[in-house]
TORKOL-4160 file (C-alpha; in steps of 0.2 Angstrom, whole numbers, padded with zeros to 4 digits, m for minus):
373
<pt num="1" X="0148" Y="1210" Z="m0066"/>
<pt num="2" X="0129" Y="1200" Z="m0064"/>
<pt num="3" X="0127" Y="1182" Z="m0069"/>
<pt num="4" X="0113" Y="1174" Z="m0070"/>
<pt num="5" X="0110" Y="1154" Z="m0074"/>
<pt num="6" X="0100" Y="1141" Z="m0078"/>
<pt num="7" X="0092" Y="1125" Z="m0070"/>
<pt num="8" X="0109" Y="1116" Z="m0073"/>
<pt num="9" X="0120" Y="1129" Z="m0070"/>
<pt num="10" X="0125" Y="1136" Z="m0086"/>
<pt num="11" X="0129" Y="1153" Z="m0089"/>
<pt num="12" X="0115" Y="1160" Z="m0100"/>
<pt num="13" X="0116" Y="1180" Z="m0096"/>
<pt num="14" X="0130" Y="1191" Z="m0090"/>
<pt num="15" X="0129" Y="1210" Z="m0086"/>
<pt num="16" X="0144" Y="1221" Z="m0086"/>
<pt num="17" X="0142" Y="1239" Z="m0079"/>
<pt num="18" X="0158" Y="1245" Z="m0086"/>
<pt num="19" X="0156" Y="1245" Z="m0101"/>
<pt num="20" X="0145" Y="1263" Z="m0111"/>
<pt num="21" X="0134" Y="1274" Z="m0098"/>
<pt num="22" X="0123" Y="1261" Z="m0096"/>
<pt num="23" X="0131" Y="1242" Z="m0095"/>
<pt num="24" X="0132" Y="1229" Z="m0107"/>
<pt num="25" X="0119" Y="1212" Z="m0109"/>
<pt num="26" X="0127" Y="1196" Z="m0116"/>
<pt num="27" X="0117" Y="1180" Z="m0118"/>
<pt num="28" X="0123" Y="1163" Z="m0120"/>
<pt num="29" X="0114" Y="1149" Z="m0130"/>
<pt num="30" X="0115" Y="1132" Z="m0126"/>
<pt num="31" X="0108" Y="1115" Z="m0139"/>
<pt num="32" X="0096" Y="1103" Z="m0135"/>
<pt num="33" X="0109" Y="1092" Z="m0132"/>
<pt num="34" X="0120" Y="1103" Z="m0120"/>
<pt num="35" X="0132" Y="1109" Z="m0131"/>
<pt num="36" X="0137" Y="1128" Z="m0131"/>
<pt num="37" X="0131" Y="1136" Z="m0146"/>
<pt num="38" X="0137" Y="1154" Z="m0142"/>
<pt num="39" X="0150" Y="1163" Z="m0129"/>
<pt num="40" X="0141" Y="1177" Z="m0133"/>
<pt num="41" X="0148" Y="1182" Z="m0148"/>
<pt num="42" X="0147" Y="1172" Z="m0166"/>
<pt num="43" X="0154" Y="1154" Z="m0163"/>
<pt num="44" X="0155" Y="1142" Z="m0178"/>
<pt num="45" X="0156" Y="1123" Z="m0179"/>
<pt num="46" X="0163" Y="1110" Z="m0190"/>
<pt num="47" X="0161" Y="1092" Z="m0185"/>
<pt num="48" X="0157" Y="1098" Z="m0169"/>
<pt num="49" X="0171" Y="1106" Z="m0167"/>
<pt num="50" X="0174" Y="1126" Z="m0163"/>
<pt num="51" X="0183" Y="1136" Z="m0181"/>
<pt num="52" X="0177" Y="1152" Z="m0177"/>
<pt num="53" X="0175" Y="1159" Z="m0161"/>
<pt num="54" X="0167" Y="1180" Z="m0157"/>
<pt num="55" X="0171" Y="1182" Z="m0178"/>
<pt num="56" X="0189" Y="1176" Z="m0178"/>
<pt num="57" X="0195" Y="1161" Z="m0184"/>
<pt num="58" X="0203" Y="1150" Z="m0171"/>
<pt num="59" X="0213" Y="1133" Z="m0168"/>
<pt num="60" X="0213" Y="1123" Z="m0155"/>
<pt num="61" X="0226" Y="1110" Z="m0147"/>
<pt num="62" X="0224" Y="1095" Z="m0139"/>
<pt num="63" X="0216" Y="1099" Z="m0123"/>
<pt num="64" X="0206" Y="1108" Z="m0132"/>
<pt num="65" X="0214" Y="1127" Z="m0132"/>
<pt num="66" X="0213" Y="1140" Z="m0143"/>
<pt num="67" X="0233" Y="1141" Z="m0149"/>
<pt num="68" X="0227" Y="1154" Z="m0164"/>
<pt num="69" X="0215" Y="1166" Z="m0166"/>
<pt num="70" X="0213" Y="1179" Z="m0180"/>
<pt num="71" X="0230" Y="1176" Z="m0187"/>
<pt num="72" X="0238" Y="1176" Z="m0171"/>
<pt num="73" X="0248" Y="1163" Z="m0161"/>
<pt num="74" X="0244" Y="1160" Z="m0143"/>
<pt num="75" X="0253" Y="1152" Z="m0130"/>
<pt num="76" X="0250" Y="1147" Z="m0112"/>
<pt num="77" X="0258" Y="1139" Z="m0097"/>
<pt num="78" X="0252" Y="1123" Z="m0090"/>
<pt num="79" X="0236" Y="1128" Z="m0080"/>
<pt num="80" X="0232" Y="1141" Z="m0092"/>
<pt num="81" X="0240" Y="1159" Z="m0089"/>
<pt num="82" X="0241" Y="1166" Z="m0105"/>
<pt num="83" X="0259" Y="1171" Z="m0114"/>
<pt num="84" X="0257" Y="1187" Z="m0117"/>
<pt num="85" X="0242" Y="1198" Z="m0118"/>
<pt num="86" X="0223" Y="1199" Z="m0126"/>
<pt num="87" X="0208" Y="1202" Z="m0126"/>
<pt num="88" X="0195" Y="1194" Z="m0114"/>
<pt num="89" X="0177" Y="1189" Z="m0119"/>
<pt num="90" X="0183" Y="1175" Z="m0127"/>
<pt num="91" X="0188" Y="1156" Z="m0127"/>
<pt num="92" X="0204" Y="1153" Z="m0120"/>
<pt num="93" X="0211" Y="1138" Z="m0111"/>
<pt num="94" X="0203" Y="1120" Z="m0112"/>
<pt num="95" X="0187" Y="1127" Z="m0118"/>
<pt num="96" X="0185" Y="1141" Z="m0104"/>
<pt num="97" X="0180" Y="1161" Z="m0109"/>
<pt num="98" X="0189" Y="1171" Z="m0101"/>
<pt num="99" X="0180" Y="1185" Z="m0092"/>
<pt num="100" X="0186" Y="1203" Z="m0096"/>
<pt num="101" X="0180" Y="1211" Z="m0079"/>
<pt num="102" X="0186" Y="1198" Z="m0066"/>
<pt num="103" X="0200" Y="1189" Z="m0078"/>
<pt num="104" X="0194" Y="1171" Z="m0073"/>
<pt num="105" X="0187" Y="1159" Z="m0085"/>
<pt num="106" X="0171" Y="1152" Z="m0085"/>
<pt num="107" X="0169" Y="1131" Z="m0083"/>
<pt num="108" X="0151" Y="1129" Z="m0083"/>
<pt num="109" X="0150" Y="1125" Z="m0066"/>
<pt num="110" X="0164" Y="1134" Z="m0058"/>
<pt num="111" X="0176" Y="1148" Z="m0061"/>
<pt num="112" X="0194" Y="1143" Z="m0064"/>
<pt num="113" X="0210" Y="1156" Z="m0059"/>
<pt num="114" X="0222" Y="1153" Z="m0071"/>
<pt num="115" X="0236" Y="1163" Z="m0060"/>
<pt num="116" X="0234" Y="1152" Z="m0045"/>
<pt num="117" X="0228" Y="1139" Z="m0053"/>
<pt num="118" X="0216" Y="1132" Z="m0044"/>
<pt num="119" X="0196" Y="1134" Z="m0044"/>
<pt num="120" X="0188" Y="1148" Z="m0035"/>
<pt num="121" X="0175" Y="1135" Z="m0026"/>
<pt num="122" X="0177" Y="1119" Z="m0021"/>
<pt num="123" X="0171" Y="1101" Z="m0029"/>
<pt num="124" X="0153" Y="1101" Z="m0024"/>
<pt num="125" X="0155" Y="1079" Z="m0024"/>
<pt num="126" X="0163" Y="1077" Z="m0010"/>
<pt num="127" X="0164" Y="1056" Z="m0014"/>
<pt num="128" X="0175" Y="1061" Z="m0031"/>
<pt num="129" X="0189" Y="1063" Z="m0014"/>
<pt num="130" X="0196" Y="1045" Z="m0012"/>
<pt num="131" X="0209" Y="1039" Z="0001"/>
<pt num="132" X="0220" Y="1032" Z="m0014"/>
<pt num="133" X="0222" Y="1046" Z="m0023"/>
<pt num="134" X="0228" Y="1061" Z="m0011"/>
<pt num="135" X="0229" Y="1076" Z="m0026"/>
<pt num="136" X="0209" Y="1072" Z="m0025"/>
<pt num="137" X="0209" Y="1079" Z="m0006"/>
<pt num="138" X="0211" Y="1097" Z="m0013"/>
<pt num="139" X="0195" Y="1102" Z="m0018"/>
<pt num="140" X="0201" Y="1116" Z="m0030"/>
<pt num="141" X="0213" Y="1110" Z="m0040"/>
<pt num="142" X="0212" Y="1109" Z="m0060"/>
<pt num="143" X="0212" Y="1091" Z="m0068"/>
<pt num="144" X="0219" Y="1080" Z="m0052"/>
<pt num="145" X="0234" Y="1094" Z="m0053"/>
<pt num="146" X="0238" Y="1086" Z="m0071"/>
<pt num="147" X="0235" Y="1098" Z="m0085"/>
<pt num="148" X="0246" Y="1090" Z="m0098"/>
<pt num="149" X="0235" Y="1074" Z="m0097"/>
<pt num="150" X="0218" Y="1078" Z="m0091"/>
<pt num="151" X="0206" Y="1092" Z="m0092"/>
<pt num="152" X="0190" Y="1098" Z="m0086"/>
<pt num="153" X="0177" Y="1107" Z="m0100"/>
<pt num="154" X="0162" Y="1108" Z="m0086"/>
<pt num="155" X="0171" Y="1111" Z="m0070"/>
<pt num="156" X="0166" Y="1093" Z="m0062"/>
<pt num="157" X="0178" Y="1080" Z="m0067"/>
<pt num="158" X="0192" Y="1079" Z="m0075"/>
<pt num="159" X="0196" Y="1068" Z="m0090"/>
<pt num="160" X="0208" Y="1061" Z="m0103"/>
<pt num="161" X="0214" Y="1074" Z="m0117"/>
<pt num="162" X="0203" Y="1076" Z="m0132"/>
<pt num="163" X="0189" Y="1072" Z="m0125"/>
<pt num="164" X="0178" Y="1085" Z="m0132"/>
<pt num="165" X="0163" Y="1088" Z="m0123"/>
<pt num="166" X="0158" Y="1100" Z="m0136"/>
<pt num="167" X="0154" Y="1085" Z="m0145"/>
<pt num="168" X="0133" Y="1090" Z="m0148"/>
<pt num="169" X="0129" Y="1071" Z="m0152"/>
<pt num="170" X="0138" Y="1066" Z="m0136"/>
<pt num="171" X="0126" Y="1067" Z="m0121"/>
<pt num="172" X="0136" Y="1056" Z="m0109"/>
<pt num="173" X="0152" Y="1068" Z="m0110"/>
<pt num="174" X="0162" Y="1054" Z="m0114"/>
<pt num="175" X="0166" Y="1062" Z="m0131"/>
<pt num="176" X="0160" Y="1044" Z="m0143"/>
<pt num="177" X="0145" Y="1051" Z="m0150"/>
<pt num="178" X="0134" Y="1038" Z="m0141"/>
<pt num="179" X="0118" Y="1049" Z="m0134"/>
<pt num="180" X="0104" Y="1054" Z="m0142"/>
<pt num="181" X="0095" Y="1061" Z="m0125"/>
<pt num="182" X="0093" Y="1077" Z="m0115"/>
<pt num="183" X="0104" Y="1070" Z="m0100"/>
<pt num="184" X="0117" Y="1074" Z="m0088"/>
<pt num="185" X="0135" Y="1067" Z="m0084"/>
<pt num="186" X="0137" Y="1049" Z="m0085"/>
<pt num="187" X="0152" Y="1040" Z="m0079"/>
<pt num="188" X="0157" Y="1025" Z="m0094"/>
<pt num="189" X="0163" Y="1008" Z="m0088"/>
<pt num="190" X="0178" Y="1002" Z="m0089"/>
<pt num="191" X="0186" Y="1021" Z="m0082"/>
<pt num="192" X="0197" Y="1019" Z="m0064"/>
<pt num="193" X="0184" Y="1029" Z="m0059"/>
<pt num="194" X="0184" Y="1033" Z="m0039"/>
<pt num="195" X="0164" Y="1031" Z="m0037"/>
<pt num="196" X="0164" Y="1014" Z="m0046"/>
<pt num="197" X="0178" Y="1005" Z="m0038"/>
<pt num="198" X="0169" Y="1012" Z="m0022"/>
<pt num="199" X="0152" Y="1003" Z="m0028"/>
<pt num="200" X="0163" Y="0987" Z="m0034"/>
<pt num="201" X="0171" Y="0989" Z="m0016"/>
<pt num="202" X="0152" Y="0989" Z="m0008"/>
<pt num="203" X="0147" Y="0977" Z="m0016"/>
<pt num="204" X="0161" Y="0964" Z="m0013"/>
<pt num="205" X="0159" Y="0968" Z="0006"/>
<pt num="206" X="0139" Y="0963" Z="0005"/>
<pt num="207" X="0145" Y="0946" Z="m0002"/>
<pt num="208" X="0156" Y="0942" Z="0009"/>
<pt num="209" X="0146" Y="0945" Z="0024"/>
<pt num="210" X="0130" Y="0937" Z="0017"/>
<pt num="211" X="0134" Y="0919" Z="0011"/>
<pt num="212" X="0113" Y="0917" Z="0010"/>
<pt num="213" X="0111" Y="0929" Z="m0004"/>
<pt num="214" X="0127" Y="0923" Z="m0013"/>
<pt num="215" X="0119" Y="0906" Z="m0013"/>
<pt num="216" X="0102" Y="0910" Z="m0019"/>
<pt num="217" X="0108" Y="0921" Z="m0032"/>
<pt num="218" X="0120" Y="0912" Z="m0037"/>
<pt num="219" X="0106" Y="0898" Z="m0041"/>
<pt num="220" X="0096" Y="0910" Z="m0051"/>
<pt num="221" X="0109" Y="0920" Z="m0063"/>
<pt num="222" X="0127" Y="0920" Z="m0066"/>
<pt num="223" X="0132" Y="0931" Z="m0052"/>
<pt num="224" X="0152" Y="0929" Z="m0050"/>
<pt num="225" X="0158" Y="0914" Z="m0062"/>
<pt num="226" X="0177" Y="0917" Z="m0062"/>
<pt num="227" X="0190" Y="0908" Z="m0078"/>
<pt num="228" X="0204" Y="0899" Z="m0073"/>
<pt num="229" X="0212" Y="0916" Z="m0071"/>
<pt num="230" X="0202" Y="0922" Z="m0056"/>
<pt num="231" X="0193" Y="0933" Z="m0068"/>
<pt num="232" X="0175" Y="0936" Z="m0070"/>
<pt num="233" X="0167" Y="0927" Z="m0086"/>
<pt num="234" X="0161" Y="0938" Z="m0099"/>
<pt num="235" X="0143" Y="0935" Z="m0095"/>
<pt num="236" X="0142" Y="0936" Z="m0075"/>
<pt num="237" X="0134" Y="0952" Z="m0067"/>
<pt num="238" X="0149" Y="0956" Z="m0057"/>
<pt num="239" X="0157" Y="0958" Z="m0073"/>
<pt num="240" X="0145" Y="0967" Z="m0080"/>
<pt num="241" X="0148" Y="0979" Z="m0066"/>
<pt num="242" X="0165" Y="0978" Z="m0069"/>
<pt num="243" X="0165" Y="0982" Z="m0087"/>
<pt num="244" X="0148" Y="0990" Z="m0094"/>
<pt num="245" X="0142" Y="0999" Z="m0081"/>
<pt num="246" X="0137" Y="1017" Z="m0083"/>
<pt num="247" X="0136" Y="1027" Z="m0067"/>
<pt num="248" X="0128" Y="1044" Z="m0062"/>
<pt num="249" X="0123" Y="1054" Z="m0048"/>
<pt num="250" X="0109" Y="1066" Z="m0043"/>
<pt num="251" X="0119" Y="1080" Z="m0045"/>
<pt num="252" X="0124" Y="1077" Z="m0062"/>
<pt num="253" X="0106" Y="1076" Z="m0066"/>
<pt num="254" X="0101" Y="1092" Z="m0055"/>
<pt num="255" X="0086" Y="1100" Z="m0067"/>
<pt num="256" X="0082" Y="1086" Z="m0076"/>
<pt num="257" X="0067" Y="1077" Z="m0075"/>
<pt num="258" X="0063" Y="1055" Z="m0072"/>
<pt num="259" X="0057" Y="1059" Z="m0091"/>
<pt num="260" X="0072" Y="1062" Z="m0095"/>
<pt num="261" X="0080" Y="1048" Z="m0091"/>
<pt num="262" X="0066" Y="1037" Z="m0098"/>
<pt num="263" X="0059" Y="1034" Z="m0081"/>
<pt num="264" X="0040" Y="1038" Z="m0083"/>
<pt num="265" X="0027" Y="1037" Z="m0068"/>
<pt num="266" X="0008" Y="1028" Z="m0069"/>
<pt num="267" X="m0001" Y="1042" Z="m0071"/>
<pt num="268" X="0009" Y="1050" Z="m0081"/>
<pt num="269" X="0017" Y="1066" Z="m0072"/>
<pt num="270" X="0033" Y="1071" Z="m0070"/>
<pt num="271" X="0047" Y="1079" Z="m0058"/>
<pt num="272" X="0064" Y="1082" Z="m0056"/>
<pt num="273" X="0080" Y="1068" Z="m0052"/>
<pt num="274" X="0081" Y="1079" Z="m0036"/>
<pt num="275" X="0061" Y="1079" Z="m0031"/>
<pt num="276" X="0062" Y="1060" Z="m0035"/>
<pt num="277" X="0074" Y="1055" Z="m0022"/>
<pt num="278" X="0066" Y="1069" Z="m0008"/>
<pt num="279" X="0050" Y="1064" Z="m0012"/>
<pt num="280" X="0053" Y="1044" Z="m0009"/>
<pt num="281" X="0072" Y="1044" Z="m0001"/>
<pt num="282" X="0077" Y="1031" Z="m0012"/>
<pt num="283" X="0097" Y="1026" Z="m0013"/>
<pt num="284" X="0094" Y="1025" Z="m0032"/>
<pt num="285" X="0087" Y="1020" Z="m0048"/>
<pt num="286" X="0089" Y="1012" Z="m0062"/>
<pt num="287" X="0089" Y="1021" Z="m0084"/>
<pt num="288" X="0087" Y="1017" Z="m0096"/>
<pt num="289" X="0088" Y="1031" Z="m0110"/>
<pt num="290" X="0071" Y="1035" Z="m0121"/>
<pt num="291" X="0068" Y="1023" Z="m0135"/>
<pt num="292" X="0078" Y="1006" Z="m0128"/>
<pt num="293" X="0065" Y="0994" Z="m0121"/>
<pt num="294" X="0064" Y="0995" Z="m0101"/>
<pt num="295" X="0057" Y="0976" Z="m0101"/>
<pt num="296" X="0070" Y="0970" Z="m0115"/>
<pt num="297" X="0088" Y="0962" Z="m0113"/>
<pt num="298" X="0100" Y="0973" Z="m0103"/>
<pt num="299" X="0110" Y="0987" Z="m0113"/>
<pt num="300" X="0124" Y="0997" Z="m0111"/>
<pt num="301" X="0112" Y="1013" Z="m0110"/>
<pt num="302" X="0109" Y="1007" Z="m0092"/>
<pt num="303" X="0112" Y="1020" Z="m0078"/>
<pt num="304" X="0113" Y="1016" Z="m0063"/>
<pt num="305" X="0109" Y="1036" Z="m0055"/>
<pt num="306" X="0113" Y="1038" Z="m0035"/>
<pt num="307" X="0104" Y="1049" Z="m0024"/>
<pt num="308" X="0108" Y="1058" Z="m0006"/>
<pt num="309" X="0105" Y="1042" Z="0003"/>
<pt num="310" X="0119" Y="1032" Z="m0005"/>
<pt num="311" X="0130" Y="1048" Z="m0006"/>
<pt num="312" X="0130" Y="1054" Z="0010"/>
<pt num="313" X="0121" Y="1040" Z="0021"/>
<pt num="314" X="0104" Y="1033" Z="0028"/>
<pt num="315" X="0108" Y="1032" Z="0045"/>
<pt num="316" X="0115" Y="1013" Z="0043"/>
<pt num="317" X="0126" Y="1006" Z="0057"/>
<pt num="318" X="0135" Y="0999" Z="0043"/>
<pt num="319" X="0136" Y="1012" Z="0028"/>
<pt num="320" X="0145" Y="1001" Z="0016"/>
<pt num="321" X="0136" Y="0986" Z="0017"/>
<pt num="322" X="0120" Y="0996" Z="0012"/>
<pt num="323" X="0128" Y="1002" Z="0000"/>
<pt num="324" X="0132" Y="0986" Z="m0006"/>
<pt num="325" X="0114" Y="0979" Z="m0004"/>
<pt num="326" X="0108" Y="0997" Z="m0014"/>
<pt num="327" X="0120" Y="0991" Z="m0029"/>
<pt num="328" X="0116" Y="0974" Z="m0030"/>
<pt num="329" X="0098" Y="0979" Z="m0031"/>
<pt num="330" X="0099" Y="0990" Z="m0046"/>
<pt num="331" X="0111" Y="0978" Z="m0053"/>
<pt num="332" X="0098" Y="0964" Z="m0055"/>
<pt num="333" X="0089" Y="0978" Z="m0062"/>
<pt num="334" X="0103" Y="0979" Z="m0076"/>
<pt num="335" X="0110" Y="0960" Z="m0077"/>
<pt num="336" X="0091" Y="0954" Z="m0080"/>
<pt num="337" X="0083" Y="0968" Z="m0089"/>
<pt num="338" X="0066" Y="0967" Z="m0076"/>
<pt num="339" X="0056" Y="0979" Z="m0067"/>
<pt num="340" X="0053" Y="0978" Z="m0048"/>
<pt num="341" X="0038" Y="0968" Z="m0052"/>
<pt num="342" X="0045" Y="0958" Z="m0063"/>
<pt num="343" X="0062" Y="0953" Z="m0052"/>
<pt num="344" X="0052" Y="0951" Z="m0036"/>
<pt num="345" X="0043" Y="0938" Z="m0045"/>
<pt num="346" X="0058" Y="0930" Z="m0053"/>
<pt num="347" X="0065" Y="0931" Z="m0033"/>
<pt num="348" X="0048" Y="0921" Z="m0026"/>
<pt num="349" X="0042" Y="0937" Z="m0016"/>
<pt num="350" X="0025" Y="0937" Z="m0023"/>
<pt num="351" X="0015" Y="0947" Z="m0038"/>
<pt num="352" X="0017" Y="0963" Z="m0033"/>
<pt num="353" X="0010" Y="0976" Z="m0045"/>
<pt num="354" X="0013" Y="0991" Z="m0037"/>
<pt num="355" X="0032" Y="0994" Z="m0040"/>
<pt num="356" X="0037" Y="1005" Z="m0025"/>
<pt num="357" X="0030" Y="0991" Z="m0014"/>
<pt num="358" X="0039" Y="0978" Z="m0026"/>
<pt num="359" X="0057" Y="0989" Z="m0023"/>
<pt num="360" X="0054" Y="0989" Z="m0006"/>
<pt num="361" X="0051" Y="0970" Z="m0002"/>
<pt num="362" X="0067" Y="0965" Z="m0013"/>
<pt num="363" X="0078" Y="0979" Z="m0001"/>
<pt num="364" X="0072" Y="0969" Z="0012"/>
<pt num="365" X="0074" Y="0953" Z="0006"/>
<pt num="366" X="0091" Y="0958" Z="0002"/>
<pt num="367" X="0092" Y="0966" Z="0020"/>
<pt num="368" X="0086" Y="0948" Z="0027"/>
<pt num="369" X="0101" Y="0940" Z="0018"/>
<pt num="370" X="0090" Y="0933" Z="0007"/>
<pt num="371" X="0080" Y="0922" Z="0016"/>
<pt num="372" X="0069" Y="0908" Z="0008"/>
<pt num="373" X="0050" Y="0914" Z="0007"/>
């Protein structure tokens, strides 16, 4: 069989040589908003959820499997081998089709072996492996190697059951209904989540290690108030962090463009997440989805998107301290609601109009430990 895919990776053409004398063409269709709108056969939806599936009728359980289809009960074990026999082509476990020719289902991003079951390539995010939790060492495995609780609908992370990503008014794959954009994955605070306890964790060390910062800041905005309790007040940033922050990376958003994700440029061009952070070797940016108001109060549509240079590294003797200084930057950006010109004002570096300059003075302010100008 051939495959061929689009800019996010989705499936959107399949040719199989076996079947007639001269091959079979399937297409896939995909919605505005992500959602699959055909497997290639005649998919129905009510309430965003799949009733008929290739012409049959079918129901699905809680992690999202077809259990009937057509009249008949179907039944499978844990990490998806079917009970039985049937025919392929068709949605199967958690959401996956399940490919006639080579009898692995598709996940959007990856193919998943129901037999062994494990993936057949490896977690492309390698930071999603964290030292606390060893299952995530294994770069195949299905759902953290807990199909009975979690599930994986795109083959990238796995997540609470019924959390239908299906959902065509949910662009943040969180399964509430609450995008209204073209966007990839984002990652919903509160979650124990590994890549934001690993921000929280930067962070934390940055302030420890730079009392001049802490100082300052602290001066200018509720930075880490704590009750009684020892825990953050409701209105501090590192509470905010803690609580309503939404996270994403460039590989979630590979093929879409700053536009996008309401990030528009002076002159009015545009380019891909991916050309963005080549182009200027930023650690990250800040979103803020089309229609909220970039210079308004901050919103829980915030995104805080990560690039190669946080990810992986920038050279830095120290990796997690300029991971910390990369977060607390973008999270003035999201506790204050201001632009890089704005903020450096607000800071006392100067007027600086051109943001890109205005971004690069705060880093190294915050790289100075914040020294008075």
């Amino acid at each position: 069989e051939q495959y061929a895919y689009d800019s996010k990776g989705r499936r959107i053409w399949k040719f199989d040589p076996s079947v007639g004398t001269s091959g079979q063409e399937t297409w896939y269709f995909v919605g505005a908003h992500g959602e699959r709108l055909s497997d290639g056969g005649d998919d129905v939806k009510f309430g965003n959820k799949l009733i008929r599936s290739n012409g049959a009728t079918v129901v699905r359980d809680r992690v999202s499997s077809v259990v009937w289809r057509g009249g008949t009960a179907k039944s499978y074990y844990p990490f998806g081998e079917e009970l039985g026999s049937s025919a392929n082509n068709g949605v199967r476990f958690a959401t996956y089709t399940r490919d006639a020719g080579t009898g692995l289902d598709y996940a959007e991003q990856r193919y998943f072996n129901s037999t062994l079951s494990r993936f057949m390539s490896s977690d492309l995010f390698t930071h999603s492996a964290v030292s606390g939790s060893p299952a995530s060492w294994n770069r195949y495995t299905y759902a953290a190697n807990d199909p009975i609780r979690f599930q994986d609908q795109t083959g990238s992370e796995e997540c609470e059951e019924n959390c239908d990503l299906d959902n065509d008014d949910d662009d943040y794959g969180d399964g509430k209904g609450n995008g209204n954009n073209t966007i990839g994955k984002v990652t919903r605070g509160p979650q124990n989540n590994p890549l934001l306890d690993q921000m929280r964790a930067a962070l934390n060390k940055f302030w420890d290690s730079s009392q001049g910062c802490r100082e300052v800041l602290t001066g200018l905005y509720n930075i880490d108030r704590k009750k009684p309790d020892g825990s953050y007040s409701q209105g501090s940033l590192m509470y905010k962090l803690e609580y309503n922050t939404n996270v994403s990376t460039v590989y979630d958003q590979l093929g879409y463009t700053m536009d996008d994700l309401g990030v528009h440029s002076d002159d009015g061009s545009t380019e891909t997440v991916q050309n963005f952070f080549a182009r200027t070797g930023a650690a990250a940016f800040v979103s803020q989805k089309p229609g909220d108001d970039p210079q308004g109060p901050p919103t829980a549509s915030n995104i805080i998107v990560l690039g190669p240079n946080y990810l992986w590294g920038n050279g830095s003797t120290d990796f997690q301290l300029f991971q910390g200084r990369v977060i607390l930057h973008e999270m003035l950006h999201v506790y204050t609601g201001k632009n890089d010109t704005q903020l450096a004002d607000k800071l006392g570096l100067g007027v600086i109009p051109n943001g890109t300059e205005a971004s690069a003075v705060i880093s190294n302010w915050l790289r100075g430990g914040c020294a008075k100008q």
